[in-house]
N, C-alpha and C positions, 0 to 999 in steps of 0.2 A: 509173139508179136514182132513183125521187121520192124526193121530201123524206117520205112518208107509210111505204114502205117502206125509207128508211132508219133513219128514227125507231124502227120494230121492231125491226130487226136489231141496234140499240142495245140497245134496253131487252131482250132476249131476250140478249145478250152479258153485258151490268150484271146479270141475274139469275141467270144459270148462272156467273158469278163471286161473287156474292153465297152459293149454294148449296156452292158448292165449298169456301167460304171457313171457312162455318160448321159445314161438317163436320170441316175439319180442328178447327178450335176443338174442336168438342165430340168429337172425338177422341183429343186429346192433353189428358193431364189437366193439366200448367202452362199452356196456354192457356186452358183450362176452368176453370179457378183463377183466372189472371187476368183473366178476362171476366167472372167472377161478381163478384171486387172490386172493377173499374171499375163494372159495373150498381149492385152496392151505395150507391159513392161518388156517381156519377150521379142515382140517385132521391132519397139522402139530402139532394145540395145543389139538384135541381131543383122535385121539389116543394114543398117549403118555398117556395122562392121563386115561383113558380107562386100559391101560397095567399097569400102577402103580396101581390101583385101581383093580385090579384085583389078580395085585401078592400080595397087601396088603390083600384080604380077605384069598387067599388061605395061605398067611403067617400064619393069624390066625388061620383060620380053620385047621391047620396043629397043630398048640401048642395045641389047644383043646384035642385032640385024644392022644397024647404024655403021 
């Protein structure tokens, strides 16, 4: 087996487990419950920080040019 078609047989394994996963999820409603409160918790602590970390580069990158 190459390295090219073993790489597929990967990614093709990783996504039909990935598919599988999330049906159970959205399946069973306490998984579906707790997958909606972890997204919750998730966007509420990333983006924020995403948006600070972002006004902090452009902060800098603005003093540079000055």
């Amino acid at each position: 087996m190459t390295r090219s078609s073993a790489r597929s047989v990967a990614n093709v394994v990783l996504i039909s487990a990935g598919v599988a996963a999330a049906y159970v999820v959205i399946t069973t409603p306490p998984l579906r419950r707790l997958a909606a409160s972890g997204l919750r918790i998730w966007l509420g602590a990333s983006v924020p920080v995403y948006v600070v970390s972002q006004v902090r580069e452009a902060w800098l990158q603005s003093a540079r040019t000055a």
